[in-house]
C-alpha positions as CSV (number, residue, x, y, z in Angstrom):
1,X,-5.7,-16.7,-65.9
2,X,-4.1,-14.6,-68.4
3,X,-4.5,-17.0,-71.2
4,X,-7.9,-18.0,-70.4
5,X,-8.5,-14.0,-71.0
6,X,-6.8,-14.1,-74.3
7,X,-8.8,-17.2,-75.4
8,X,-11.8,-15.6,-74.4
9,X,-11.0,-12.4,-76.5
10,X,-10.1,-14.7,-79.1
11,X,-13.6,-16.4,-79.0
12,X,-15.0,-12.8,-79.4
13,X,-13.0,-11.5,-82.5
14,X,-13.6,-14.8,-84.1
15,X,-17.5,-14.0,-83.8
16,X,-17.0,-10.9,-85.7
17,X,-17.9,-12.4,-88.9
18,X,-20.6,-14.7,-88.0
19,X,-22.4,-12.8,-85.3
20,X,-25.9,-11.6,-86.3
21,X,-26.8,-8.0,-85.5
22,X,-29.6,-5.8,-85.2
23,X,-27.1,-2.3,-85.1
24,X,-26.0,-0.8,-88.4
25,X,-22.7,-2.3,-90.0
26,X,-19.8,-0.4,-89.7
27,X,-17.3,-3.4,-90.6
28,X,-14.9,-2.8,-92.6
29,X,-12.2,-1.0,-94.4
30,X,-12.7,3.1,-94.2
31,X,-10.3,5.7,-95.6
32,X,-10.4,9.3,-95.1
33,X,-12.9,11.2,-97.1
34,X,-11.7,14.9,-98.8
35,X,-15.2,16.8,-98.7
36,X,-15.6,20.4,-100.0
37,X,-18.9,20.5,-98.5
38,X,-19.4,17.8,-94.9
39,X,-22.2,15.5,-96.4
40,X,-22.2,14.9,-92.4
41,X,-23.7,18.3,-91.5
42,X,-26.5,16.6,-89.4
43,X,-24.3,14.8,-87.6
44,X,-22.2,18.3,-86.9
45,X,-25.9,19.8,-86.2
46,X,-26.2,17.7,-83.0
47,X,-22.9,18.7,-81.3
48,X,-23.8,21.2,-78.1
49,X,-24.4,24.9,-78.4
50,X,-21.1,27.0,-78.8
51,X,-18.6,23.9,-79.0
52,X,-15.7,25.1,-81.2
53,X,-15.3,23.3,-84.1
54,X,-11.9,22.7,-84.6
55,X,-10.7,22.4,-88.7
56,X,-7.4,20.6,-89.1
57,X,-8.7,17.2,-89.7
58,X,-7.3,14.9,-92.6
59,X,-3.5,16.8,-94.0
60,X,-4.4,20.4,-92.3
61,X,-2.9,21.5,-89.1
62,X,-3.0,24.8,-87.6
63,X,0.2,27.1,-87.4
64,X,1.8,27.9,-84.2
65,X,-0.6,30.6,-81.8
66,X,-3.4,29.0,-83.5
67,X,-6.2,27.2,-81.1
68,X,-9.3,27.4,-83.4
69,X,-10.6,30.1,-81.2
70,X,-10.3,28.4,-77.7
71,X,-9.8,29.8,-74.8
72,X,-6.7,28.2,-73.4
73,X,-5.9,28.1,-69.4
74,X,-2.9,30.0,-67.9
75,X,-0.8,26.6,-67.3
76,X,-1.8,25.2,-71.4
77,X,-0.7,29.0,-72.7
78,X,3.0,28.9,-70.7
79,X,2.9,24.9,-71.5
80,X,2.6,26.2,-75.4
81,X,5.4,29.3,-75.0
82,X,7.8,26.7,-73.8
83,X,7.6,24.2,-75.9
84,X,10.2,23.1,-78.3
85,X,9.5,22.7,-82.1
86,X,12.7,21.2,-82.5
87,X,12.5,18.0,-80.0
88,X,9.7,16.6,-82.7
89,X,13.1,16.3,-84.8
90,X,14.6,14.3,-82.3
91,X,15.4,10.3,-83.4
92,X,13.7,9.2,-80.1
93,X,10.8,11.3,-80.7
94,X,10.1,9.9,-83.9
95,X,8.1,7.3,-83.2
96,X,6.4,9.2,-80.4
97,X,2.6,8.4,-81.4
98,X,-0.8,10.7,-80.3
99,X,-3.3,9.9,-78.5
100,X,-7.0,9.0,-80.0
101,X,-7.6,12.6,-79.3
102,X,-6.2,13.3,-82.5
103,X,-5.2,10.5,-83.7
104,X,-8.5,9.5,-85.5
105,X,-8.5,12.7,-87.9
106,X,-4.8,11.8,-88.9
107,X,-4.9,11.1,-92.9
108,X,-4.4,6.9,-92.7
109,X,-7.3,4.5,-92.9
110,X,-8.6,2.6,-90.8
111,X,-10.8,-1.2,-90.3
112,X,-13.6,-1.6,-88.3
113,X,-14.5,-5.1,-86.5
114,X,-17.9,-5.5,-85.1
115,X,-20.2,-7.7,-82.7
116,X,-22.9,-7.2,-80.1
117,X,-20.8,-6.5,-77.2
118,X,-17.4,-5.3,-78.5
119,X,-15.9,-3.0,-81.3
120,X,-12.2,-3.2,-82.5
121,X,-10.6,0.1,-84.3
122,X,-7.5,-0.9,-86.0
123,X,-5.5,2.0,-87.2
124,X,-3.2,2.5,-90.1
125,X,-1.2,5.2,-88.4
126,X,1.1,4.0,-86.1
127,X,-0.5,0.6,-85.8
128,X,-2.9,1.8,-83.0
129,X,-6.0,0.0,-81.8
130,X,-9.0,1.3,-79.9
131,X,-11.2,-1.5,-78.6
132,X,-14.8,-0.2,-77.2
133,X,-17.2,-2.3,-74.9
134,X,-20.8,-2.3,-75.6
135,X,-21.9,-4.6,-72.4
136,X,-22.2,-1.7,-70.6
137,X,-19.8,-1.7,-68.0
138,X,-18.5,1.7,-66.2
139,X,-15.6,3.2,-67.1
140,X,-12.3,1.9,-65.6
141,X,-11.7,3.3,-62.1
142,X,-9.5,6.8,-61.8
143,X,-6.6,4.9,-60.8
144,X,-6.6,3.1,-63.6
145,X,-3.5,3.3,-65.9
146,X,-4.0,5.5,-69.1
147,X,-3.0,5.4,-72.8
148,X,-3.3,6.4,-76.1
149,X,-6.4,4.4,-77.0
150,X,-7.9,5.6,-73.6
151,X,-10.8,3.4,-71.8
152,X,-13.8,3.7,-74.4
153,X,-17.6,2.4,-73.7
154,X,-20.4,2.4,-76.3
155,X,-23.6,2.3,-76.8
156,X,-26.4,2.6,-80.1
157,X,-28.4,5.6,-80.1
158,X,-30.5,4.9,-83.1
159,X,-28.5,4.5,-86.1
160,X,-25.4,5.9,-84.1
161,X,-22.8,4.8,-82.4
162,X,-21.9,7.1,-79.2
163,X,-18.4,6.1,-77.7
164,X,-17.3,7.5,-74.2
165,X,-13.6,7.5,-73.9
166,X,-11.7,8.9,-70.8
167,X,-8.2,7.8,-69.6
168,X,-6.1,9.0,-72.5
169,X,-2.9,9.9,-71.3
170,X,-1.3,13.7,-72.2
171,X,-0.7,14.2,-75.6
172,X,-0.8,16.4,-78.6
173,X,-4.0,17.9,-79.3
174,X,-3.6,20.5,-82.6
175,X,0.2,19.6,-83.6
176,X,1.4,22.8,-82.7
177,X,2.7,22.9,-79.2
178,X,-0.8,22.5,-77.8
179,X,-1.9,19.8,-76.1
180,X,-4.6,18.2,-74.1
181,X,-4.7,16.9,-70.0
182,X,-4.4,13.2,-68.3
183,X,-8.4,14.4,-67.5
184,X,-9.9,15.1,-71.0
185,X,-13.2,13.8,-71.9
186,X,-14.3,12.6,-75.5
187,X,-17.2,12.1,-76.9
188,X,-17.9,10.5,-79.9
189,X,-20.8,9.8,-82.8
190,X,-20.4,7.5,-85.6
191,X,-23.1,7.2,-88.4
192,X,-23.1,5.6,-91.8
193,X,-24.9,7.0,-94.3
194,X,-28.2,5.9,-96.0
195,X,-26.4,4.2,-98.5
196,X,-23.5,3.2,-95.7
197,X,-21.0,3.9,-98.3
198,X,-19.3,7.1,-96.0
199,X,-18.7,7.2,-92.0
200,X,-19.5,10.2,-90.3
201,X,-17.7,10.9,-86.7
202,X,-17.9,13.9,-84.5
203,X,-15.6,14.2,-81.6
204,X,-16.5,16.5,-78.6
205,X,-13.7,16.9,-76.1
206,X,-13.7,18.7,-72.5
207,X,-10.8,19.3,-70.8
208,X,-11.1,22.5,-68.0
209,X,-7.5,22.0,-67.0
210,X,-6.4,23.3,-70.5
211,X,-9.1,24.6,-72.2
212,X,-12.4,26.2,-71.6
213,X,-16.1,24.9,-72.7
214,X,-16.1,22.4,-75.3
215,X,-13.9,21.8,-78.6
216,X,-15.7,19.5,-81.7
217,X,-14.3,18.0,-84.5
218,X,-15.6,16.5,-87.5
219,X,-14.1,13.7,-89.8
220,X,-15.7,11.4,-92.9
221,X,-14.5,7.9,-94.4
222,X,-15.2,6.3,-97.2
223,X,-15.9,2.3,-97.4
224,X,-13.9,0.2,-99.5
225,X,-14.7,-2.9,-99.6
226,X,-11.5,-5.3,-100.0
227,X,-9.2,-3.5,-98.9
228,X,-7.0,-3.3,-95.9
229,X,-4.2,-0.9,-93.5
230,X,-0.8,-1.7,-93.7
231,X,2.1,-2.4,-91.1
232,X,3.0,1.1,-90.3
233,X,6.0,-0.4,-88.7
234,X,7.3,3.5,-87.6
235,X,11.2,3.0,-87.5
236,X,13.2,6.1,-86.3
237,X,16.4,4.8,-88.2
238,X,14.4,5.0,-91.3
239,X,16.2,7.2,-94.2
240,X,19.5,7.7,-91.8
């Protein structure tokens, strides 16, 4: 059973590169793109009415007490006042990865592999993968276990890619003591542009048990062809 699954999923990466498609080609190998002005503004211009757009993507993070202007819940402000800066120093905490909830905007690349039904995100930064199902099927039921990569489902709206992801487990969500619920809720928009030389993603995240209406961020790639991530291989004995 379980290597008849792995075969199948075999069969499906292997048709990545011969698969014809009628969606717009996000294949490939994308790095974060340093913009002074978001050549993505109409893909911001879309998010909902009063989401907060949070800006710490790429090397930025916000300082302690920071939270982009959110309003945080009484449990996520004494969460915040008690945790401890120092533990993130900690050898067995070194190699403690995020979730996708923040994950994505961290400054490492990233390759993109593509066919009709399925879409595989593999990540530079701490050797993560996202895997998103465009057969549309239903999310994973609530008992379902959670990770970092979360349960994502996709669809094409257009020339965009709109991915669904719940079942993330708890994690960090700003870096800085602050962090986001078992029950949070992303949404998210990927579009090339004309040219499909740059990626353009929005996130919009809901979580009521931390945090209240919604949060947004925005992040752009650039596509270079060629190129691939590298083992990130995180080793907490590193430098000692």
């Amino acid at each position: 059973m379980r290597a008849a699954a792995w075969s199948a999923v075999g069969a499906a990466l292997c048709s990545f590169a011969t698969a014809g498609r009628a969606q717009p080609d996000l294949e490939g190998f994308w790095t974060p793109r340093i913009e002074q002005a978001r050549s993505g503004q109409a893909l911001i211009d879309e998010l909902p009415d009063g989401a907060v757009l949070i800006n710490d993507t790429g090397a930025g993070e916000l300082a302690a007490g920071e939270f982009a202007g959110l309003t945080l819940t009484p449990a996520a402000i004494e969460e915040v006042r008690r945790y401890d800066f120092g533990a993130e120093l900690k050898r067995e905490n070194t190699c403690n990865a995020p979730t996708a909830a923040f994950f994505m905007q961290a400054p490492f690349p990233m390759e993109i592999y593509q066919s009709d039904e399925l879409i595989v995100l593999k990540m530079e930064y701490f050797d993560l993968v996202r895997v998103v199902h465009l057969d549309g099927r239903a999310h994973a039921p609530a008992t379902a276990p959670h990770s970092r990569a979360g349960h994502s489902v996709g669809r094409w709206e257009g020339e965009t890619l709109v991915v669904d992801t719940t079942h993330l487990t708890p994690g960090t969500f700003m870096n800085n003591g602050f962090n986001h619920s078992g029950g949070l809720h992303m949404i998210e928009r990927f579009r090339a542009s004309p040219d499909g030389n740059v990626l353009w993603l929005t996130q919009l995240y809901e979580d009521p048990a931390v945090f209240a209406g919604l949060a947004a961020r925005y992040m752009a790639f650039t596509r270079r062809p060629g190129e691939y991530v590298y083992p990130y291989d995180c080793d907490p004995s590193y430098g000692e």
